[in-house]
N, C-alpha and C positions, 0 to 999 in steps of 0.2 A: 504494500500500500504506500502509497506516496505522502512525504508530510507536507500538510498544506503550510507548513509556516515555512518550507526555503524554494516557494513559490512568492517573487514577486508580482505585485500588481501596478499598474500601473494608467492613471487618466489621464490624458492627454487630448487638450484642445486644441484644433487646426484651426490657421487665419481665418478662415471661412465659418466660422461656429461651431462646424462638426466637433461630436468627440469619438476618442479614440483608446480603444483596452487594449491592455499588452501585456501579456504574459509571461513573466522568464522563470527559467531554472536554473542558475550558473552552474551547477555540476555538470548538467548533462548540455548545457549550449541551445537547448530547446524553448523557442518563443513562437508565441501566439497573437498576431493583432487581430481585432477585429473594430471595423466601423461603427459604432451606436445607432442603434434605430430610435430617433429623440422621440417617438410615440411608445413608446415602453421604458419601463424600469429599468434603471440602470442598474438595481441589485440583483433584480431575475435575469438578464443578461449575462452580469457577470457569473450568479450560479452555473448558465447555461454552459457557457464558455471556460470554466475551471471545470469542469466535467468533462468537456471535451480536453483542455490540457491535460487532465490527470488521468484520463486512457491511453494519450499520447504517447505520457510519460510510463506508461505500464508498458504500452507495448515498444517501447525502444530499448526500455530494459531486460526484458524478455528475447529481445534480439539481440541483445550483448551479449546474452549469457551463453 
């Protein structure tokens, strides 16, 4: 299982308004951006998208091994 606490996170707002998650793992070099849909939640988002890092993260480790 992956620890969510040496997942960073990361908001980032572009000139344009938009914002922007980003995901990193410095162990393994694995990052995840994705664009906000500003008609939804940014904390359901984020859940969505650390679910999806943290399979990532399973399955790249699973491939080291």
């Amino acid at each position: 299982m992956v620890d969510r606490n040496k997942i960073q996170i990361d908001l980032i707002k572009l000139i344009g308004g938009e914002r922007l998650l980003r995901l990193t793992e410095a162990q393994s070099g694995l990052a995840l951006e994705k664009k906000l849909d500003p008609q939804k939640s940014v904390a359901s988002q984020k859940e969505n998208l650390l679910g999806v890092f943290e399979a990532a993260l399973a399955r790249a480790g699973l491939m080291a091994a």
